[in-house]
C-alpha positions as CSV (number, residue, x, y, z in Angstrom):
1,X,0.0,0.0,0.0
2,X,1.6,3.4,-1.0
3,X,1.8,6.0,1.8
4,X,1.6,9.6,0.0
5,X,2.7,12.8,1.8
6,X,2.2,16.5,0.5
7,X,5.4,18.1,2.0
8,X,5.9,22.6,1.6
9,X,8.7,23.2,-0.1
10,X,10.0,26.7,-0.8
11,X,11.7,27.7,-4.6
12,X,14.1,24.5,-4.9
13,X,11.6,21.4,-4.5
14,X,14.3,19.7,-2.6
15,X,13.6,22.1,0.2
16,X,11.1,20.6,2.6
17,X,11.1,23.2,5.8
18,X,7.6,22.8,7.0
19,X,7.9,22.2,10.6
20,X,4.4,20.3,10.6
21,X,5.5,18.2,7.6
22,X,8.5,17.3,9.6
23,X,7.0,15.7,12.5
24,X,5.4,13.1,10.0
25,X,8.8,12.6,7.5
26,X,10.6,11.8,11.4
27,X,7.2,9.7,12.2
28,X,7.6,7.7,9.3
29,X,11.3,7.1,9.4
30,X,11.2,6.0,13.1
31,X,8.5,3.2,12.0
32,X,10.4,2.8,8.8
33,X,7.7,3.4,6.1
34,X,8.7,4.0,2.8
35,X,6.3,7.2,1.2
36,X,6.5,9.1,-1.9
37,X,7.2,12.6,-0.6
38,X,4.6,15.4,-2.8
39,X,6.7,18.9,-3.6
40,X,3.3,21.6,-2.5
41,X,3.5,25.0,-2.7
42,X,1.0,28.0,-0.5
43,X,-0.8,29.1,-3.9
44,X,-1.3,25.5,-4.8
45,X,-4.6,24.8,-3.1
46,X,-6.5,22.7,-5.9
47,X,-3.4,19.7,-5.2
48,X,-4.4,19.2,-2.0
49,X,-8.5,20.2,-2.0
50,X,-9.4,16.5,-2.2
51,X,-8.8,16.9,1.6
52,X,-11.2,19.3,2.4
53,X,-8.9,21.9,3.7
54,X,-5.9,23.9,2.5
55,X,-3.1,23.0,4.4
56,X,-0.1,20.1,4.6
57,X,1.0,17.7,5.4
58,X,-1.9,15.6,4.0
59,X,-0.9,11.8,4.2
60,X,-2.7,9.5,1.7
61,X,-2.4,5.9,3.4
62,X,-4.2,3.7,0.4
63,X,-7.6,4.9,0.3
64,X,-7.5,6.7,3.3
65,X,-7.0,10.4,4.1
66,X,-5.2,12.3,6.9
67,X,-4.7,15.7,8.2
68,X,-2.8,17.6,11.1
69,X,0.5,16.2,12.0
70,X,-1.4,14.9,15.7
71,X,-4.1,12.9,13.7
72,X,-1.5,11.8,11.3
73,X,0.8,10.5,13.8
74,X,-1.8,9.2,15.8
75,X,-2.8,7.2,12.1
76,X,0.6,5.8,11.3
77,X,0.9,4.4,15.3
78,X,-2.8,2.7,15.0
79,X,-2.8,1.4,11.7
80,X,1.1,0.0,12.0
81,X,1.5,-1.4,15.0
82,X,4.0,-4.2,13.9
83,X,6.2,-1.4,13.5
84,X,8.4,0.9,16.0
85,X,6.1,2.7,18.2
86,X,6.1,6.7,18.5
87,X,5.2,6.8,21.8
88,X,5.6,4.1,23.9
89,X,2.3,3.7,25.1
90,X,-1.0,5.1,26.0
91,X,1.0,7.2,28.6
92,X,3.5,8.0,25.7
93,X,1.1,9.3,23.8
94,X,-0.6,11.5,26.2
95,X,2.7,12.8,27.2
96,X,3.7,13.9,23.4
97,X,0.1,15.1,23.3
98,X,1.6,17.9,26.2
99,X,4.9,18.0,24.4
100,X,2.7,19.3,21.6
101,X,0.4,22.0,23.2
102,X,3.4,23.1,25.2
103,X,5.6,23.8,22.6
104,X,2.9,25.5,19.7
105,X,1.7,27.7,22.9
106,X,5.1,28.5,24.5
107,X,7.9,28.2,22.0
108,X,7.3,28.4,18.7
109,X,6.3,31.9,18.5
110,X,9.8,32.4,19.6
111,X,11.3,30.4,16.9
112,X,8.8,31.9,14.2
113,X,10.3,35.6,15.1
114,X,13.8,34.6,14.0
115,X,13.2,33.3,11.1
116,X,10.2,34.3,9.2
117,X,11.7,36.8,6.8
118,X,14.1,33.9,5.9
119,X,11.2,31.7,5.1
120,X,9.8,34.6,2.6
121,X,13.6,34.4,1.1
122,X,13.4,31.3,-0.1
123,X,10.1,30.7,-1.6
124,X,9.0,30.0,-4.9
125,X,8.0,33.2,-6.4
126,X,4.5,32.8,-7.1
127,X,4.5,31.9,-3.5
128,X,5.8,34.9,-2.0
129,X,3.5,37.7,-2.2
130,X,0.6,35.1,-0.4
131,X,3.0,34.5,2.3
132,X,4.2,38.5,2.8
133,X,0.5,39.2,2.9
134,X,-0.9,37.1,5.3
135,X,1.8,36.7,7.6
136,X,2.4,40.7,7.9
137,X,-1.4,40.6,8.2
138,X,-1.4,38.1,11.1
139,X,1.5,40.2,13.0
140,X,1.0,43.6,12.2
141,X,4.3,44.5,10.8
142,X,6.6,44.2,8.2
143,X,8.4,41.1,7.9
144,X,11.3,42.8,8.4
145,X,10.5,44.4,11.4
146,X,9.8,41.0,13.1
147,X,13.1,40.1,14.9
148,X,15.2,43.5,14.9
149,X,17.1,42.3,17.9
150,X,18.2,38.6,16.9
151,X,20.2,38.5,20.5
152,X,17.3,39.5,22.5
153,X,15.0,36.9,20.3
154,X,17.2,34.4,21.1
155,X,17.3,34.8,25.3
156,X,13.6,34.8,24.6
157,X,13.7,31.5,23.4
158,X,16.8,29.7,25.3
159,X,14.3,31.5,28.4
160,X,10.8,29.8,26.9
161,X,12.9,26.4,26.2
162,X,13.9,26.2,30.1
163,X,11.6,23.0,31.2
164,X,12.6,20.8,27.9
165,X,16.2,22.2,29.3
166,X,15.8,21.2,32.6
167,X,14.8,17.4,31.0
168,X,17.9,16.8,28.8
169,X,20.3,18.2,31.7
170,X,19.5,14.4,33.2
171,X,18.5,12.1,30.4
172,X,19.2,12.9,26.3
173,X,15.7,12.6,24.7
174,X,12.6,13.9,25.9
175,X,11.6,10.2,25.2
176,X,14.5,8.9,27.5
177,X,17.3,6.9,26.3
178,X,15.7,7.0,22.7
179,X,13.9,10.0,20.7
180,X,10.2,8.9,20.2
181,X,7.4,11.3,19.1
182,X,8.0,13.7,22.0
183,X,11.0,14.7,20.6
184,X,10.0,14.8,16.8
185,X,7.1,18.0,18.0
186,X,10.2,19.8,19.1
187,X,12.7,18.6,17.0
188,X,10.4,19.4,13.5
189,X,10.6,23.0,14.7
190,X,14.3,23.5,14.6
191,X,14.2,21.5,11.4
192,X,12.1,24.5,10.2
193,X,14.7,27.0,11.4
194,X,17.6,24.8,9.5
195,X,15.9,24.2,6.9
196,X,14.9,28.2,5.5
197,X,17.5,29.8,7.9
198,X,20.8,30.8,8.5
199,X,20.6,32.2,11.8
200,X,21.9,29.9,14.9
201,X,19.1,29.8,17.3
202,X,20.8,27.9,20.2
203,X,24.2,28.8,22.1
204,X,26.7,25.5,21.8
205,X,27.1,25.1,25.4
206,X,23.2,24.7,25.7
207,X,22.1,21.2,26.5
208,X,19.1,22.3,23.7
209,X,21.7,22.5,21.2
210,X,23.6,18.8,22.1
211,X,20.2,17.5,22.0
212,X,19.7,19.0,18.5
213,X,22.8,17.6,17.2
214,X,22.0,14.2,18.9
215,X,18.4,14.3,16.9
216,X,20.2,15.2,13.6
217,X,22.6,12.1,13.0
218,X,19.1,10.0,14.3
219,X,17.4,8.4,12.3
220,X,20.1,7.4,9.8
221,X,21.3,10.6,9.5
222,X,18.3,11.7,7.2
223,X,17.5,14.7,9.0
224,X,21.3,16.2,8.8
225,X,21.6,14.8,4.9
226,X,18.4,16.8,4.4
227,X,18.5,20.2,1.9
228,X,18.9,23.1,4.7
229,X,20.0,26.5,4.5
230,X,22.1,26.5,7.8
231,X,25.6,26.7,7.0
232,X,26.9,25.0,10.7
């Protein structure tokens, strides 16, 4: 059965930076399913409106469709269970269902300040008048205005990243000796950042960052062999 999964990319189609999309490319390499990966675009609605809504990832699993990275991941555990498991368990899951409110309600703001004009940057072009529009729209400034301070922006974040800090200080996933779904939520994010931005978000002596590095060569190595922008 082929698994199918619109993925955002920006101008080169090799560029998959979607932080959302990422959770699920990391979901399906932890349980080791092979998917045909689908290059989507902002302005590219009609592709995806067989799944009643405008946004990816969508995951077509045979003749079933699946939105929103939680319901996805949720799909891919349920319907493979011979396979890996993302969470460990019933209290697994409900702990990567935290993970995930935690981090879109207390972090990622942080994380979307540093590096949204560099997502606008590398876009296709008939993408990048949608995203300037809507995104200045939904912050009330220029995108260029966003993070004027990139020092402050980052103490922001190391500051909002304290309890998932705290965590890797004594074990070095969130999952514990292994990264599981917990870690992917976070873990997509800073994909996102590596993936359309040059800026370092994390200081090297932050146990953040050794976690980061530690999640990169996982996996394989796929997420570090993946097209980025970062240059460290």
């Amino acid at each position: 059965m082929t698994i199918t999964l619109y993925e955002l990319t920006g101008a080169d189609d090799d560029l998959r930076f979607s932080p959302y999309v990422w959770r699920i490319r990391l979901a399906l390499a932890h349980k080791g399913l092979d998917h045909e990966g689908v290059a989507w675009r902002f302005t590219e609605k009609d592709a995806i409106a067989f799944s009643g809504q405008g946004k990816v990832p969508v995951l077509v699993d045979g003749d079933k469709t699946v939105i929103d990275s939680w319901d996805i991941a949720c799909h891919l555990e349920d319907a493979y269970p011979d396979h890996p498991s993302l969470f460990g368990g019933e209290a697994g899951r409900a702990g990567a269902y935290f993970v995930k409110h935690w981090f879109e309600t207390g972090v990622n703001r942080f994380i979307a300040k540093m590096v949204v004009a560099d997502v606008w940057a590398v876009l296709h072009e008939k993408d990048k008048s949608y995203f300037r529009e809507t995104r200045e729209k939904a912050l009330g400034k220029k995108l260029e205005e966003v993070c004027t301070d990139e020092d402050a922006a980052r103490a922001d974040l190391a500051q909002a990243l304290t309890p998932m800090r705290a965590v890797l200080q004594t074990q070095p996933y969130l999952g514990g000796a292994a990264p599981n779904f917990m870690d992917y939520i976070p873990f997509a994010a800073f994909m996102w950042a590596r993936c359309s931005s040059p800026r370092a978000l994390l200081e090297s002596d932050d146990p953040v960052h050794g976690w980061r590095e530690r999640m990169l060569d996982s996996l394989g190595g796929m997420p570090r062999a993946a097209k980025c922008v970062e240059t460290g």
